[in-house]
Phi, psi and omega in degrees: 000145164224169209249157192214150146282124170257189264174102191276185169277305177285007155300299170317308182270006146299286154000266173315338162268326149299343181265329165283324158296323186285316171327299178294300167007293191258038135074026201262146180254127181183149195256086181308108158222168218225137184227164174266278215184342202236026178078011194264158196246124195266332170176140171218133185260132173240110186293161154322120187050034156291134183257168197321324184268001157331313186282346166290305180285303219300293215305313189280317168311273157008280192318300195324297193295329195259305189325294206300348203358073153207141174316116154329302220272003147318305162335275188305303179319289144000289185268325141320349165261352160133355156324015202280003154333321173299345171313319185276354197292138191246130203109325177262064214257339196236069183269064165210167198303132151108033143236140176203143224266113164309104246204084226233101153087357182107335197269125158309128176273315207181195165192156182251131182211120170305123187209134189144329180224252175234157217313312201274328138341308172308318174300313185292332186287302191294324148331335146319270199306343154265015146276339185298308200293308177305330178277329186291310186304302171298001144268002169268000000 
């Protein structure tokens, strides 16, 4: 039998919060979640005046980014290069830039994914928030 890391509440909100800083930072309105290893969704921030589908797209990039255990933004390359048969994949709605897989011990946990400003923005707030968590694991 084998054993995996999972992705704790206080992980997550180590996460969400670092990631909501970085946001609030740059002044970025974006709607943040955090899914577990297997896309089921573990916590989502949707900030002020972030608009509704934001809380729509992050949950889904996030999935993308966990199914797939690579940056959503892999995907997007992918179907931009003329793939687009990836377009039918069931499950995979959120194949653009700004989910990205938590990546704990070599193993995917979980991901995070980001929807609101422009795709590479997305990207950086969620990597705020999975560096807050890789740097708290390496101090226990």
């Amino acid at each position: 039998m084998k054993t995996k890391a999972v992705l704790s509440l206080t992980d997550v909100e180590i996460i969400l919060a670092a990631a909501r800083a970085e946001a609030e930072g740059n002044q970025w309105a974006v709607s943040i979640a955090v899914v577990d290893d297997g896309g089921h969704l573990l916590g989502l921030l949707r900030l002020d005046d972030a608009t509704p589908t934001t809380a729509y797209v992050a949950p889904e990039k996030a999935r993308c980014a966990a199914l797939g255990r690579r940056e959503s933004k892999r995907f997007e390359e992918i179907i931009n290069n003329g793939r687009t048969a990836f377009l039918s994949i069931p499950m995979l709605q959120g194949m653009l830039e700004g989910g990205i897989p938590v990546v704990i011990d070599g193993q995917v946990v979980g991901a995070v994914g980001v929807s609101g400003v422009k795709s590479s923005d997305d990207a950086q707030i969620a990597k705020a928030g999975i560096a807050a968590l890789v740097a708290a694991v390496e101090t226990q």
